[in-house]
C-alpha positions in Angstrom: 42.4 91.1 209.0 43.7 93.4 211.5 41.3 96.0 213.2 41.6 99.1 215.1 39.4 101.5 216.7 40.4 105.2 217.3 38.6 107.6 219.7 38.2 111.1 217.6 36.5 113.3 219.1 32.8 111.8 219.9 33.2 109.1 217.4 34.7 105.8 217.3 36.5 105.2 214.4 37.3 101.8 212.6 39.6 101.3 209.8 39.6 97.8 207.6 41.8 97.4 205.0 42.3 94.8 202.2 44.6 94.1 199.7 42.4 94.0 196.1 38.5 93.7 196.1 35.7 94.2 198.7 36.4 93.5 202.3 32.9 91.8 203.9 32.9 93.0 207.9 30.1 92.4 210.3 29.8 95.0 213.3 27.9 94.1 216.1 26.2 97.5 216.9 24.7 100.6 215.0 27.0 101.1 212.7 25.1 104.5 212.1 27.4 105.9 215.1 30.8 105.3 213.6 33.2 106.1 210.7 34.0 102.5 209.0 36.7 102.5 206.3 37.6 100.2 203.9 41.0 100.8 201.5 41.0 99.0 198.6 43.4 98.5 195.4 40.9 100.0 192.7 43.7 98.9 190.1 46.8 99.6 188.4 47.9 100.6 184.6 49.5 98.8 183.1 49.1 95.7 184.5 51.6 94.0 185.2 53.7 97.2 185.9 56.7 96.9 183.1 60.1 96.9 185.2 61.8 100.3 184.0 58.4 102.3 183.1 55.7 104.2 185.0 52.6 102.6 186.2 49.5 104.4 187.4 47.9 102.8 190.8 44.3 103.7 191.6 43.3 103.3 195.5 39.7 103.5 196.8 38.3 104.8 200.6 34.9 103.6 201.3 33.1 104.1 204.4 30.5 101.9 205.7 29.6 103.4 208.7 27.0 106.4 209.1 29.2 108.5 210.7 30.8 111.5 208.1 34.5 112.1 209.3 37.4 114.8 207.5 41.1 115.7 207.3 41.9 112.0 206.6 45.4 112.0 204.3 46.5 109.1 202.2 49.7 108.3 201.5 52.0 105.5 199.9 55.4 104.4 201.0 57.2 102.9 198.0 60.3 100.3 198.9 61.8 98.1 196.2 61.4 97.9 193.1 59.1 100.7 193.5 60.4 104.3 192.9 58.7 107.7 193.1 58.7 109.7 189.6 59.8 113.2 190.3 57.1 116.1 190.2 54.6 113.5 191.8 53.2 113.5 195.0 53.2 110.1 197.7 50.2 111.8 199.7 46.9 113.2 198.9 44.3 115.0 200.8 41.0 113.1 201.0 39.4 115.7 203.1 35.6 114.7 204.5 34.8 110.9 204.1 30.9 110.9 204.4 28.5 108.5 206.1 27.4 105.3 204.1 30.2 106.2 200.8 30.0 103.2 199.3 31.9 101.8 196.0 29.5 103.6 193.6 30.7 106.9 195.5 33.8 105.8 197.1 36.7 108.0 197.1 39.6 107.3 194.7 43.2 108.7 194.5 45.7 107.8 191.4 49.3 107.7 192.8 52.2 107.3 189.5 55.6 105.2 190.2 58.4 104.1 188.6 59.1 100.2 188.6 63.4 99.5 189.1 64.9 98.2 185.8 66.1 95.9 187.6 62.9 94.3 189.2 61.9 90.7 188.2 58.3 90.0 187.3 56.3 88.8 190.8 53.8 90.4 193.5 55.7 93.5 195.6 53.8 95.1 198.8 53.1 98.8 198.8 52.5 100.1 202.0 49.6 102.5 202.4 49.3 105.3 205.4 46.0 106.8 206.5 46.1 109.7 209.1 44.5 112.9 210.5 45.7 116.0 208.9 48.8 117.5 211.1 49.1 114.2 212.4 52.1 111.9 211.8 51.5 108.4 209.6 52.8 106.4 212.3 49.4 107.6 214.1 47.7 106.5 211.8 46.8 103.0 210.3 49.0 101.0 207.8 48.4 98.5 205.4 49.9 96.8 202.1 48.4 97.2 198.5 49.8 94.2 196.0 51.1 95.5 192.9 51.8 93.0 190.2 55.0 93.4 188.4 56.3 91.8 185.1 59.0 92.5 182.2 58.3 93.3 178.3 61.0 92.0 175.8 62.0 94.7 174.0 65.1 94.3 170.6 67.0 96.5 168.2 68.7 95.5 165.7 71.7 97.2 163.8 73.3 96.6 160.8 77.2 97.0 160.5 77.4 97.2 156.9 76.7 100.8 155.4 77.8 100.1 151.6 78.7 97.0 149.5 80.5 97.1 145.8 78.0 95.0 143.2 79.7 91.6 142.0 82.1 91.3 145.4 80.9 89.5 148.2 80.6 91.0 151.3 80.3 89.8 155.2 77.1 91.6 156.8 76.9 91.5 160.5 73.4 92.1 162.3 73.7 93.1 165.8 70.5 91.8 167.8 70.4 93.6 171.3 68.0 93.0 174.2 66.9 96.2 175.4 64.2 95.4 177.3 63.3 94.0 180.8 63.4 90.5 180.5 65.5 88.0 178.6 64.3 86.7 175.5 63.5 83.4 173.7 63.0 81.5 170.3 63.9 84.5 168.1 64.1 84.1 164.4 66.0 86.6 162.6 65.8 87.7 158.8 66.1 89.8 155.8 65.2 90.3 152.6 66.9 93.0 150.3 64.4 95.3 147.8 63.5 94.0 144.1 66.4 91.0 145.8 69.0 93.3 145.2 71.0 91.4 147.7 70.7 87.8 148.5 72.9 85.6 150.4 75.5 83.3 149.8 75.8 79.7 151.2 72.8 79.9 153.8 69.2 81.1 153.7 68.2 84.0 155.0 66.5 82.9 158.0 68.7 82.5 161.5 67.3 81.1 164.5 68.4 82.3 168.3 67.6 80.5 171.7 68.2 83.0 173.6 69.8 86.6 174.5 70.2 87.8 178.0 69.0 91.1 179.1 71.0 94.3 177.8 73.2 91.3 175.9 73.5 91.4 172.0 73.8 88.6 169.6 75.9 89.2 165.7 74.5 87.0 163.3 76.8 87.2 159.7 75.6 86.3 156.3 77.7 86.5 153.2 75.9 88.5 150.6 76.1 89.6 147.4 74.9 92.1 144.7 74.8 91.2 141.1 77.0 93.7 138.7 73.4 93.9 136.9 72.1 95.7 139.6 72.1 99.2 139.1 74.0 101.8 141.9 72.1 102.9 144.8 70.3 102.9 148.1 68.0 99.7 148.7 65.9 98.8 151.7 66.8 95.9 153.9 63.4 94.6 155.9 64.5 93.0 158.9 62.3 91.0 161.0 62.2 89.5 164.3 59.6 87.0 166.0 60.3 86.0 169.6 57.6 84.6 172.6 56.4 87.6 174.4 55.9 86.2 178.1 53.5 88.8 179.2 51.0 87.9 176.4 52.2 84.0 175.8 52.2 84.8 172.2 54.8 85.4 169.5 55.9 88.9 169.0 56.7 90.3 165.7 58.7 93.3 164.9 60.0 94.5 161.7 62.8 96.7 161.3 63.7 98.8 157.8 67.2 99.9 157.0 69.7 100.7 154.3 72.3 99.6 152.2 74.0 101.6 149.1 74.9 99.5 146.2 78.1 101.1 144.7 78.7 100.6 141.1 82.3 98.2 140.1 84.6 100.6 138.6 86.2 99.3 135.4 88.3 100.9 132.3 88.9 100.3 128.8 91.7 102.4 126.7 92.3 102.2 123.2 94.3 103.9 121.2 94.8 105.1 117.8 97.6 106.7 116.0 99.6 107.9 112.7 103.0 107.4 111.8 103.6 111.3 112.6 103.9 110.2 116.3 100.2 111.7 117.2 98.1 109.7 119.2 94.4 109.6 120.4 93.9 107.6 123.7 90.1 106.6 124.7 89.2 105.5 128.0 85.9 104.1 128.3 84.4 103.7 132.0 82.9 100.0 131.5 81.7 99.9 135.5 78.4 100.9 136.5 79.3 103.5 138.9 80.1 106.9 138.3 83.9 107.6 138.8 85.3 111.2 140.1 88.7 113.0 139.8 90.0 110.7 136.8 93.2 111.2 135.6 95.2 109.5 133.1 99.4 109.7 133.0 102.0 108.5 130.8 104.8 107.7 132.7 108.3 107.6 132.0 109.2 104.3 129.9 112.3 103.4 127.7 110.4 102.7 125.0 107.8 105.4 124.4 108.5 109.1 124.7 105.9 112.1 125.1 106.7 115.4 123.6 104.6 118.0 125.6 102.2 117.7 128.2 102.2 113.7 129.9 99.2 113.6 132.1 95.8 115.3 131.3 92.6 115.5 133.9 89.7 113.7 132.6 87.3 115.4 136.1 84.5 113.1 136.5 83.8 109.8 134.0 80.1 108.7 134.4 79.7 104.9 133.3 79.2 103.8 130.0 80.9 107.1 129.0 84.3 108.1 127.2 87.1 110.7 127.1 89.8 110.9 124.4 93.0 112.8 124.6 95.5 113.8 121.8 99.2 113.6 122.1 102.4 113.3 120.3 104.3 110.7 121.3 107.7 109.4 119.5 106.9 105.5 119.1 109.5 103.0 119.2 111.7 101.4 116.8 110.2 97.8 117.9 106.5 97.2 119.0 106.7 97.8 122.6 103.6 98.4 125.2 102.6 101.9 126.2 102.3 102.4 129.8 99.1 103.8 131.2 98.9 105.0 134.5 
């Protein structure tokens, strides 16, 4: 441990510094005459500091001499990966450090930095400046606090797929992306669908991942489908994800709810009914399960058939399972030959 002694004023003063925990010094002398310091890492919160968040760091003054000294500033130099947070200060004013201030009454400061994004999980060195006030640090005494440093897994996940038609299968991508500061490993990706709405097709639902690089993504596809007896609209997807948290050394778990709207197969059914007067009653039945909008129905053009009066009529909006007839005269062929429906 390195030691200096200061003359101020009529006193000698003696800084000690250590990096976490109580420093034991012997003085040979009355110690009652002099101003003995000791600056000490009290802690830090969270710990480890997460790479990319804020972290609190608490540092303690003690003085075990009998000698009461003042003005003393503290202040912290952060270098790499440490960052100051804007609207915080680096120094504080300590003011009067009296005689025999012990840890029970020791003086504490709480500085708040910002750990890089960047920064991989280890032990960094903060350097730590006390000085005289109106004095410059370098006149002061320097020393290094350890600040512990490690990375949280963090993962979204999005789903690509906003709507699916019941009965036709359908590819559904999920997007897994590492957002957080530290790669991840083991994940195990799945889904299930509310009341199994949705199931998939040729694999389970269950997809395993060794590993996804930091501010990398993963797509993992299934092939799904809804049953035509499922009835139209939005059902809740529950994704989860497990993956080993390194900070902890346990498995995390997150679960992830989304949404996927069921459309209704559209399907028709016309009939038709007639008299030998050339009138006509057409019926179109909408068989599907969704609701259809803008219907119309059109006789077109045809050797065979020919329409006196209006050809095309506007049905609006066909709900399933209901109908809409229209009357017409048409002139019907000679032979039996198929009306055209459009």
């Amino acid at each position: 441990m390195d030691k200096k002694s200061l003359k101020i004023g009529s006193v000698m003063l003696i800084m000690l510094f250590s990096f976490v925990g109580n420093y034991a010094y012997t003085f040979a002398g009355d110690v009652s005459d002099y101003v003995i310091l000791n600056v000490n890492k009290v802690n830090q919160d969270p710990d480890p500091a997460i790479a990319g968040d804020v972290f609190d760091l608490r540092i303690s003054i003690e003085n075990d001499g009998g000698e009461g000294e003042g003005d003393f500033i503290l202040e912290i130099e952060p270098n790499y990966p440490f960052e100051e947070v804007e609207g915080e200060d680096l120094t504080q004013t300590i003011g009067i450090i009296n005689g025999y201030e012990n840890s029970n009454d020791a003086i504490v400061a709480k500085f708040k930095l910002r750990v890089n994004e960047d920064a991989t999980e280890g032990d960094y060195p903060i350097e730590v400046h006390v000085y005289k006030k109106g004095e410059d640090s370098s006149s002061g005494y320097t020393t290094e606090l350890t600040v512990t440093v490690g990375n949280e897994e963090s993962a979204e996940i999005e789903l690509d797929a906003e709507e699916l038609v019941a009965g036709d299968k359908t590819n559904v991508t999920f997007t897994i992306e590492n957002t957080g500061s530290a790669p991840i490993k083991n994940l195990e990706f799945s889904w299930e669908s509310e009341n199994n709405a949705i199931l998939p097709l040729g694999s389970g639902n269950v997809k395993t991942i060794s590993y996804i690089g930091v501010g990398k993504s993963v797509d993992v596809t299934y092939t799904v489908l809804a049953s035509t007896d499922v009835e139209p609209g939005i059902y809740e997807l529950t994704m989860n994800l497990n993956y080993d948290n390194s900070l902890t050394g346990t498995t995390e778990i997150v679960e992830h709810i989304g949404g996927i709207l069921v459309l209704g197969k559209t399907d028709f059914e016309v009939s038709y009914s007639g008299e030998d007067s050339g009138e006509y009653t057409l019926t179109v039945m909408n068989v599907g399960k969704g609701d259809v909008n803008s219907v119309i129905v059109s006789i077109p053009e045809q050797n065979a058939w020919s329409v006196s009066g209006v050809s095309t009529s506007i049905i609006g909006n066909l709900d399933g399972g209901t109908t809409h007839s229209q009357t017409s005269n048409y002139r019907p062929p000679i032979a039996t030959h198929h009306l055209l429906l459009k």
